[in-house]
FIVEX-909617 format. One record per residue (C-alpha): x, y, z; residue number from 1; chain; residue in three letters. Coordinates in nm, 3 decimals. Each point is the difference from the previous one (the first is absolute). Layout:
residues N
+---------+---------+---------+-----+---+-----+
:       u :       v :       w :   k : c :   r :
+---------+---------+---------+-----+---+-----+
:       X :       Y :       Z : NUM : A : ALA :
...
+---------+---------+---------+-----+---+-----+
This chain:
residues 259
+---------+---------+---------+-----+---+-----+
:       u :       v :       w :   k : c :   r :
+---------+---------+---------+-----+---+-----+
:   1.068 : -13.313 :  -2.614 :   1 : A : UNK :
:   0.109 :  -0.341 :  -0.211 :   2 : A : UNK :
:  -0.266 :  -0.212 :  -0.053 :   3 : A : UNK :
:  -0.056 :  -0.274 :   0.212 :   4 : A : UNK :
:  -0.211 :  -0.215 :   0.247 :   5 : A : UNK :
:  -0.214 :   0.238 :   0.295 :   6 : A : UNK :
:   0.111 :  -0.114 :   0.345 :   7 : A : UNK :
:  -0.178 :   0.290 :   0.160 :   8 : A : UNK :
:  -0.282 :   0.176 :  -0.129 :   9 : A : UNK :
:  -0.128 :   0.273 :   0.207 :  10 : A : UNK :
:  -0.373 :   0.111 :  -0.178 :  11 : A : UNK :
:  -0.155 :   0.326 :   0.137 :  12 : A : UNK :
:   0.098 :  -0.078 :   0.363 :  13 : A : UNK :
:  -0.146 :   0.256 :   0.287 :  14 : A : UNK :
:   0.089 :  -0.086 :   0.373 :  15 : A : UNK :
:  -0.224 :   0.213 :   0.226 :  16 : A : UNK :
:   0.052 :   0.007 :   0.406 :  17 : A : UNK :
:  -0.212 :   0.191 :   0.232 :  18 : A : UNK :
:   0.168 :   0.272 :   0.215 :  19 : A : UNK :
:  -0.172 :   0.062 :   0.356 :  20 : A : UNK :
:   0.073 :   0.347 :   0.084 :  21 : A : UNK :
:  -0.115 :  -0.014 :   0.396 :  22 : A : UNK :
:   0.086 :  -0.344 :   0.183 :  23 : A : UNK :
:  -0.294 :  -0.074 :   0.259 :  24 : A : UNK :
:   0.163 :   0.034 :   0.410 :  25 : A : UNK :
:  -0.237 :  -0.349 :   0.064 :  26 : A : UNK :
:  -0.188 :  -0.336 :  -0.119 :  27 : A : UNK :
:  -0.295 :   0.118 :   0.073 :  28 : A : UNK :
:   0.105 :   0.415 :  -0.190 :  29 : A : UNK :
:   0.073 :  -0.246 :  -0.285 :  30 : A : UNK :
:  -0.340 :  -0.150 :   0.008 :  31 : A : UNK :
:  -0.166 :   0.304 :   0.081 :  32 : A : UNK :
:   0.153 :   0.165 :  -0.334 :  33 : A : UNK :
:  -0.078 :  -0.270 :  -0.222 :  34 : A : UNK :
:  -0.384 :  -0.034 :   0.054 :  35 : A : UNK :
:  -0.038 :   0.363 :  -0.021 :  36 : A : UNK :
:   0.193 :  -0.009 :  -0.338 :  37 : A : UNK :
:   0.210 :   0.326 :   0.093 :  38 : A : UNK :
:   0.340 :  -0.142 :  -0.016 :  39 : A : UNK :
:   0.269 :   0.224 :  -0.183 :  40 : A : UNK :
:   0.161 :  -0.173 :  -0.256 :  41 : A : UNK :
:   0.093 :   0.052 :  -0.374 :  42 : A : UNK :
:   0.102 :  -0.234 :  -0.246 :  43 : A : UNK :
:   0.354 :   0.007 :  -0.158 :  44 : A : UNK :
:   0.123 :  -0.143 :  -0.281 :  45 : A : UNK :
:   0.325 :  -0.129 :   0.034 :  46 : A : UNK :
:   0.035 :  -0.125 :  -0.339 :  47 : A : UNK :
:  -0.229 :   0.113 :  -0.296 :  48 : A : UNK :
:  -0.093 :  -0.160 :  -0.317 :  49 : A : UNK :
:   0.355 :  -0.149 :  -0.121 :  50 : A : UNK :
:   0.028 :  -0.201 :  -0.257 :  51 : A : UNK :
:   0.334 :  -0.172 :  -0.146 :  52 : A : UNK :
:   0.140 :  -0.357 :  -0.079 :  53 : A : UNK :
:   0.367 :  -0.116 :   0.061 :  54 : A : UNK :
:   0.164 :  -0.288 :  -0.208 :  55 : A : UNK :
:   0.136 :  -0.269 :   0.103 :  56 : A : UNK :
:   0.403 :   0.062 :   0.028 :  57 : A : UNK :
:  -0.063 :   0.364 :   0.052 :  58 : A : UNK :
:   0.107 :   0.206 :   0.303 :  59 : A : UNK :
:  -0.229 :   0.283 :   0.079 :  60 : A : UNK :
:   0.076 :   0.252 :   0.224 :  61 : A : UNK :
:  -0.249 :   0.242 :   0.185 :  62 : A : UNK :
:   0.092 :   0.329 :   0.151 :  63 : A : UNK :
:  -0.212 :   0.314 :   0.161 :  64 : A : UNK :
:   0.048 :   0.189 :   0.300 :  65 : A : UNK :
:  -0.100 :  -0.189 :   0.328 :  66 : A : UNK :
:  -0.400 :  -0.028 :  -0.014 :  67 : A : UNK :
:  -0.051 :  -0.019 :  -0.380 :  68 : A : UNK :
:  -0.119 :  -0.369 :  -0.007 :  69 : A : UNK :
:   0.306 :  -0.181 :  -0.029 :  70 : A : UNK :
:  -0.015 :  -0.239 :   0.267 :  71 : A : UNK :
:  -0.359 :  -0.010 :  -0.056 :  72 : A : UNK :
:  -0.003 :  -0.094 :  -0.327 :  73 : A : UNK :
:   0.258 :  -0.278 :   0.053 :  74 : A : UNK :
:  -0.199 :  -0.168 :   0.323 :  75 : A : UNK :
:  -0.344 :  -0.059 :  -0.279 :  76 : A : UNK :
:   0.267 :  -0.126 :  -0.233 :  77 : A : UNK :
:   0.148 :  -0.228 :   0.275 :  78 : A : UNK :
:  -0.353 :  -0.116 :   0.157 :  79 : A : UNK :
:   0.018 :   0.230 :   0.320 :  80 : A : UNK :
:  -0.267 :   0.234 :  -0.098 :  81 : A : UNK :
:  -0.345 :  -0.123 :  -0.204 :  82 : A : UNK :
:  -0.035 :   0.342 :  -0.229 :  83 : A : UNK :
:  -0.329 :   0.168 :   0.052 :  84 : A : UNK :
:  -0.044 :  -0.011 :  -0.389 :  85 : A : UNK :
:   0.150 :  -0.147 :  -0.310 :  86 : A : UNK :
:   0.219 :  -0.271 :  -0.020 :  87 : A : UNK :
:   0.357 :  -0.167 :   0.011 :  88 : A : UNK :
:   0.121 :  -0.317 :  -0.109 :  89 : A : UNK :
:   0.351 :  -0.179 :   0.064 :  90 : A : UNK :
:   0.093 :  -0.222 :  -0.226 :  91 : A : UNK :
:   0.256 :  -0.236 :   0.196 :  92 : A : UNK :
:   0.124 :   0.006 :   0.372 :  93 : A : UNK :
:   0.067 :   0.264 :   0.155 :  94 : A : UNK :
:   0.254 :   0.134 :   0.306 :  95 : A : UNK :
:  -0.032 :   0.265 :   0.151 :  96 : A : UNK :
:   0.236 :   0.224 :   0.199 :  97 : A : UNK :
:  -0.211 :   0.263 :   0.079 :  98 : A : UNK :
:   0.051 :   0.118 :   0.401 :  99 : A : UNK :
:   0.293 :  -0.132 :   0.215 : 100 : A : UNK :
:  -0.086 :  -0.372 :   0.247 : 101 : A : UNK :
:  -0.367 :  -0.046 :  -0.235 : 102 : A : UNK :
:  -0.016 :  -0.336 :   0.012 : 103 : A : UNK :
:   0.239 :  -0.092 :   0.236 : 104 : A : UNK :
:  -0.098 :  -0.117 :   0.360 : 105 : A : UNK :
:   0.229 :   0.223 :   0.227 : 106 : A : UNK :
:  -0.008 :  -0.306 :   0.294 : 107 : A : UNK :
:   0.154 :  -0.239 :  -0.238 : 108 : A : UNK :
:   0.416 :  -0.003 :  -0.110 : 109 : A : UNK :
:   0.063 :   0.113 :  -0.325 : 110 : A : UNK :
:   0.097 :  -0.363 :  -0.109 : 111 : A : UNK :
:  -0.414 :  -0.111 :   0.112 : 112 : A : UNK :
:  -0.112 :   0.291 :  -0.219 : 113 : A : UNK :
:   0.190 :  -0.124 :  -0.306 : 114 : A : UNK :
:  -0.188 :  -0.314 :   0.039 : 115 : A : UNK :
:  -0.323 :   0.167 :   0.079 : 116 : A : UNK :
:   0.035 :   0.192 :  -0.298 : 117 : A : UNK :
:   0.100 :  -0.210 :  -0.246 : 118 : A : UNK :
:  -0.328 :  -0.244 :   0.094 : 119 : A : UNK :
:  -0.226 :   0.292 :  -0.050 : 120 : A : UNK :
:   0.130 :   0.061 :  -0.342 : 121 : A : UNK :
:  -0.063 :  -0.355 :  -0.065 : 122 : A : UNK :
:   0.320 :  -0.212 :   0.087 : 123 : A : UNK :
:   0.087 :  -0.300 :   0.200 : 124 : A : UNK :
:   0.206 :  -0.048 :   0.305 : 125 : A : UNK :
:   0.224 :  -0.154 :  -0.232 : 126 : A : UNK :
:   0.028 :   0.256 :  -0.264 : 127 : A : UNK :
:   0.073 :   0.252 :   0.289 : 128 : A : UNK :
:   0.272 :  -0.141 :   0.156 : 129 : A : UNK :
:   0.164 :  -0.050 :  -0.322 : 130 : A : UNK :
:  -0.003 :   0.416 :  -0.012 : 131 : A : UNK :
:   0.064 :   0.059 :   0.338 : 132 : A : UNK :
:   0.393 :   0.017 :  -0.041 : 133 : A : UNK :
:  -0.010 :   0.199 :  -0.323 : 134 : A : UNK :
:  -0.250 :   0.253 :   0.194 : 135 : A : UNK :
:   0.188 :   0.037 :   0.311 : 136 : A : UNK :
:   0.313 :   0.061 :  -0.199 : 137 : A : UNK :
:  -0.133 :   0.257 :  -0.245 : 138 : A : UNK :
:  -0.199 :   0.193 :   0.316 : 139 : A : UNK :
:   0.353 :   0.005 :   0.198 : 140 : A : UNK :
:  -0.251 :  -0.039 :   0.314 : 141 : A : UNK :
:   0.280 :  -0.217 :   0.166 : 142 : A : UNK :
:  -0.012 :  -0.113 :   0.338 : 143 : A : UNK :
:  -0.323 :   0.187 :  -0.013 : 144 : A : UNK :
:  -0.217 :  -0.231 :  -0.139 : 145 : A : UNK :
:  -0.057 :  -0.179 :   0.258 : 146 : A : UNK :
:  -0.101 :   0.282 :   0.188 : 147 : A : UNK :
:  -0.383 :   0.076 :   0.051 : 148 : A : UNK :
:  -0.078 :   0.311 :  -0.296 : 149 : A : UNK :
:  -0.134 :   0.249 :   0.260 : 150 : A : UNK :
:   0.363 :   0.058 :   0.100 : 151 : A : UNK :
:   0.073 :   0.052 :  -0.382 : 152 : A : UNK :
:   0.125 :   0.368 :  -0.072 : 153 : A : UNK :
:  -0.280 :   0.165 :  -0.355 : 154 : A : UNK :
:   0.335 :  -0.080 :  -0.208 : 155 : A : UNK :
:   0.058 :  -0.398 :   0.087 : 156 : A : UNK :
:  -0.399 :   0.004 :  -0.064 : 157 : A : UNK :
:   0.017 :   0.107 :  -0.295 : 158 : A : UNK :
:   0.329 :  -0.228 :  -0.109 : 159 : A : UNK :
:  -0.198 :  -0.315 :   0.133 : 160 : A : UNK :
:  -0.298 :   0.111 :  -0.147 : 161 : A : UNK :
:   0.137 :   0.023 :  -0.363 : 162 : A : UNK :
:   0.195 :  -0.271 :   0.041 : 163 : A : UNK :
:  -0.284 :  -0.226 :   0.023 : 164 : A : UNK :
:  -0.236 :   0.137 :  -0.267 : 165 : A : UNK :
:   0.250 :   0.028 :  -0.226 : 166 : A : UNK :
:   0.164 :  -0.360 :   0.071 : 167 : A : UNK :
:  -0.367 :  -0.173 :  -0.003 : 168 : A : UNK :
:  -0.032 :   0.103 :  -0.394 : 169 : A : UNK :
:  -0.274 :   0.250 :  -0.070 : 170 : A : UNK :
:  -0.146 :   0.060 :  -0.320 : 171 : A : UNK :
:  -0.081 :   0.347 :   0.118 : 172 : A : UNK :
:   0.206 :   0.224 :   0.243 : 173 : A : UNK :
:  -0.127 :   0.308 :   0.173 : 174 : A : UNK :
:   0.211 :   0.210 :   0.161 : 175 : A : UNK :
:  -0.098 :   0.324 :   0.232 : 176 : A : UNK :
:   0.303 :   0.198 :   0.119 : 177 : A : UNK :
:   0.082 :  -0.337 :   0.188 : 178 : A : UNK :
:   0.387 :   0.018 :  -0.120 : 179 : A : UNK :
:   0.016 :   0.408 :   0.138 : 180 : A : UNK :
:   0.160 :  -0.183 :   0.332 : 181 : A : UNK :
:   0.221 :  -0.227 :  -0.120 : 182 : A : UNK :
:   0.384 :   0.148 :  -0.007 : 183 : A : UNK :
:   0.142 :   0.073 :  -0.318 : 184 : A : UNK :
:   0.179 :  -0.350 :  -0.084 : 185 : A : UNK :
:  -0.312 :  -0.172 :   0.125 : 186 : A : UNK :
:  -0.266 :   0.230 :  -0.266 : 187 : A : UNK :
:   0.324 :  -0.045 :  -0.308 : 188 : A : UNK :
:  -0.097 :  -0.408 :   0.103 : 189 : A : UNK :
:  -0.324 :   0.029 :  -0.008 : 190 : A : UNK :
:   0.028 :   0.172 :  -0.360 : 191 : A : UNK :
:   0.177 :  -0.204 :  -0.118 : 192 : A : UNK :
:  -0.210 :  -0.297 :   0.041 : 193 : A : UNK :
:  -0.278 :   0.212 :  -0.093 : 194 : A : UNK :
:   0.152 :   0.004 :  -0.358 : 195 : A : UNK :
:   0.046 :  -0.393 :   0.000 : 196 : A : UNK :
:  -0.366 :   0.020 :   0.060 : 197 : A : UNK :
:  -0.075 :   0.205 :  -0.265 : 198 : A : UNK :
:   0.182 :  -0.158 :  -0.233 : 199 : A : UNK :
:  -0.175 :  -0.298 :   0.081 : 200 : A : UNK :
:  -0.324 :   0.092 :  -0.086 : 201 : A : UNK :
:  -0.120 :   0.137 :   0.320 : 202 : A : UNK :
:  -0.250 :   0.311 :   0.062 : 203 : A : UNK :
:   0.116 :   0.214 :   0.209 : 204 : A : UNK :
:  -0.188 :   0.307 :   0.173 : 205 : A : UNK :
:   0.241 :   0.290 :   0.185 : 206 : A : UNK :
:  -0.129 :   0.263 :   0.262 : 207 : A : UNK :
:   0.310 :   0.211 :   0.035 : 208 : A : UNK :
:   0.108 :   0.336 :   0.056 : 209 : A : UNK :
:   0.328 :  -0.048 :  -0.169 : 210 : A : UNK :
:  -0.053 :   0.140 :  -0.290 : 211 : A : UNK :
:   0.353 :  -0.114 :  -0.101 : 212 : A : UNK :
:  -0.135 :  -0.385 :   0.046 : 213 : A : UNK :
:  -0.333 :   0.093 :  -0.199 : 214 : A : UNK :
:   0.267 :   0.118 :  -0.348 : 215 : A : UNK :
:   0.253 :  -0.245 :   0.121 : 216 : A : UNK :
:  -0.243 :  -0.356 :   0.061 : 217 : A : UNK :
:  -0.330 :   0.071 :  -0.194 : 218 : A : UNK :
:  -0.188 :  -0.063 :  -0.325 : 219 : A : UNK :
:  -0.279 :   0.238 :   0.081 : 220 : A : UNK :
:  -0.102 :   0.225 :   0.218 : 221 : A : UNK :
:  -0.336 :   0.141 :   0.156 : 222 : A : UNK :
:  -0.036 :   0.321 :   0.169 : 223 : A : UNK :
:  -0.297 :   0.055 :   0.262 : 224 : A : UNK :
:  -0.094 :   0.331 :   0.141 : 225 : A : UNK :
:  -0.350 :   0.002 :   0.255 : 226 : A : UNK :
:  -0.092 :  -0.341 :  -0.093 : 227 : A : UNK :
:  -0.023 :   0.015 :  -0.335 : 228 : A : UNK :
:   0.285 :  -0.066 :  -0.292 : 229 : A : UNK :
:   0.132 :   0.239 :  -0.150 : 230 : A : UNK :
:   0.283 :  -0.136 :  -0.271 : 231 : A : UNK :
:   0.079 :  -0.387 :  -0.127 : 232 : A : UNK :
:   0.287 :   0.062 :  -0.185 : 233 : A : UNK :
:   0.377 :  -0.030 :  -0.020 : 234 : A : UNK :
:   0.203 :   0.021 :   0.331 : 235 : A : UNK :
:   0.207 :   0.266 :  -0.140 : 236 : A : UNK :
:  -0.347 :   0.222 :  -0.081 : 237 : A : UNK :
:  -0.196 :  -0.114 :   0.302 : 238 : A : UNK :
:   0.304 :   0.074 :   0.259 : 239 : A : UNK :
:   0.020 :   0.350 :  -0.182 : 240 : A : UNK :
:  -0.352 :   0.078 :   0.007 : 241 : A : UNK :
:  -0.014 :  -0.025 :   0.384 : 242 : A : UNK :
:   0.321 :   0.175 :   0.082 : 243 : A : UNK :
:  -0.154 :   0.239 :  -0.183 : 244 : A : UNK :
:  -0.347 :   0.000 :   0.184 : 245 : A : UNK :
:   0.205 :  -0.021 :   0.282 : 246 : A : UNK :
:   0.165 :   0.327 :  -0.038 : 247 : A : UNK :
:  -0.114 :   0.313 :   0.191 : 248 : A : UNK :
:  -0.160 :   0.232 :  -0.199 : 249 : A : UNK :
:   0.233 :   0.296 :  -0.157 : 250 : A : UNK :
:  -0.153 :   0.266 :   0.232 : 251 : A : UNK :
:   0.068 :  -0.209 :   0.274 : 252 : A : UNK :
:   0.349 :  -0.067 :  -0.080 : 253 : A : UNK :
:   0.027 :   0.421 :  -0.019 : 254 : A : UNK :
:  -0.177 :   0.057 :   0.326 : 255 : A : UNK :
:   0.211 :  -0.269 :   0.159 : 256 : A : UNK :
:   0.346 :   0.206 :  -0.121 : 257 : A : UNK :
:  -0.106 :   0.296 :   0.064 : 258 : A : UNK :
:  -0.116 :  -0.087 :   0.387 : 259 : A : UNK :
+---------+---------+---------+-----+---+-----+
C-alpha cells in the first residue's frame, strides 16, 4: 500500500448479535421466559477482531462468500452498526450505498428524495437544485422521477441512488453489491465515474462478487471468511486466494465424477 493519509481505520473491530433459537407464541411467553432467565440464545460474532486502515484515494474491495462479514463490516464503517468492541474512525464524509431505497422515503418522487438527500448530507435547497438536472440525466430515471419511489423497479433504485451520492461529492464511497442490478451500460457508467473519483482523491470501499471488478477497479483487497479477515493484499492474490478456498475439495471433485 503507498503511503498516505488513513481515511478509514478499522482497529480490532468485533460485532456480536444475539441469535434467539425459540421465538416465544405470546407477550406474556416472552415475559414469562425472561424472568426465569431460560431463554435460548447464543451469541454470534458476525465480525471478529479486524483490523486495517485504507488511504485516502484508495479503492478497497472486500469479498467472502455470503455471511463472512462483508456487509457487516461495511455498516460499523458507515455508522449503521456501533461495534461491540474496538474502534473505527472516518476521516471525511462518507456515502454510503449499502442496501437498495436506505435513505430514501418510498412516499416521496424521486426528484423530493434528491432534495431530501442532498440536505442530509449537508446542502442547501439551492445547492440541490443546481444538481438536480445533472442527477436526473446521469440516473436516466426519465419521466420517472416524478413518480413516487415505491413504484421504482431494485435497478432504477439503485441508478437514483448512486446518482445522488455520487453527484453530492463524498469524500468516502461505500459500495455493497448495489451496482449487481444495474444493466450492463448502466454498471460500465457507474465505473467509469468511479475512476474520476478515484483519481480525484476519493476512498472508495467495494462489496462485490465480481471478482473481475475487484482485479479490474481496486488498489487492495480484503478477504473475509466467518467474520474474521483472512488476506489484505493485492487484488490479483486476494481474488486467487478465495477462488481457491472456494474450490471443492479434490475428493469431492472425484466423488462428484464418478456419481
Amino acid at each position: 500500500m503507498k503511503q498516505s493519509a488513513v481515511a478509514i481505520a478499522v482497529d480490532n473491530v468485533t460485532q456480536r448479535f444475539r441469535v434467539i433459537h425459540e421465538r416465544p407464541d405470546s407477550l406474556r411467553e416472552l415475559f414469562t421466559r425472561f424472568f426465569r432467565n431460560n431463554a435460548q440464545f447464543h451469541d454470534f460474532e458476525a465480525v471478529s477482531k479486524v483490523s486495517f486502515t485504507v488511504g485516502k484515494g484508495e479503492m478497497v474491495g472486500i469479498v467472502g462468500r455470503n455471511g463472512s462479514g462483508k456487509s457487516t463490516l461495511l455498516k460499523i464503517i458507515a455508522g449503521v452498526y456501533r461495534p461491540t468492541s474496538g474502534r473505527v474512525t472516518v476521516n471525511g464524509t462518507i456515502a454510503p450505498l449499502i442496501e437498495l431505497g436506505a435513505g430514501m422515503h418510498s412516499e416521496l418522487t424521486g426528484r423530493e428524495n434528491i432534495l431530501i438527500n442532498g440536505l442530509l448530507m449537508g446542502y442547501s435547497k439551492a445547492e440541490m437544485k443546481e444538481r438536480e438536472e445533472r442527477i436526473i440525466d446521469f440516473s436516466e430515471i426519465g419521466e420517472f422521477i416524478d413518480v413516487p419511489i415505491k413504484q421504482y423497479s431494485s435497478g432504477m433504485y439503485m441508478r437514483l441512488a448512486f446518482s445522488v451520492a455520487t453527484e453530492v461529492d463524498p469524500e468516502i464511497l461505500i459500495l455493497d453489491e448495489i451496482l449487481a442490478v444495474g444493466d450492463l451500460p448502466f454498471q460500465n457508467k457507474c465505473f467509469d465515474r468511479l475512476r474520476a473519483f478515484r483519481a480525484s482523491g476519493k476512498t472508495i470501499l467495494l462489496v462485490t462478487h465480481s471478482m473481475g471488478n475487484i482485479v479490474d477497479f481496486c488498489d487492495r483487497a480484503i478477504l473475509m471468511d466467518h467474520g474474521r479477515m483472512m488476506l489484505d493484499g493485492s487484488p490479483k492474490e486476494v481474488v486467487e486466494a478465495f477462488e481457491a478456498a472456494s474450490l471443492p475439495h479434490k475428493h469431492e471433485l472425484v466423488e462428484a465424477e464418478t456419481s
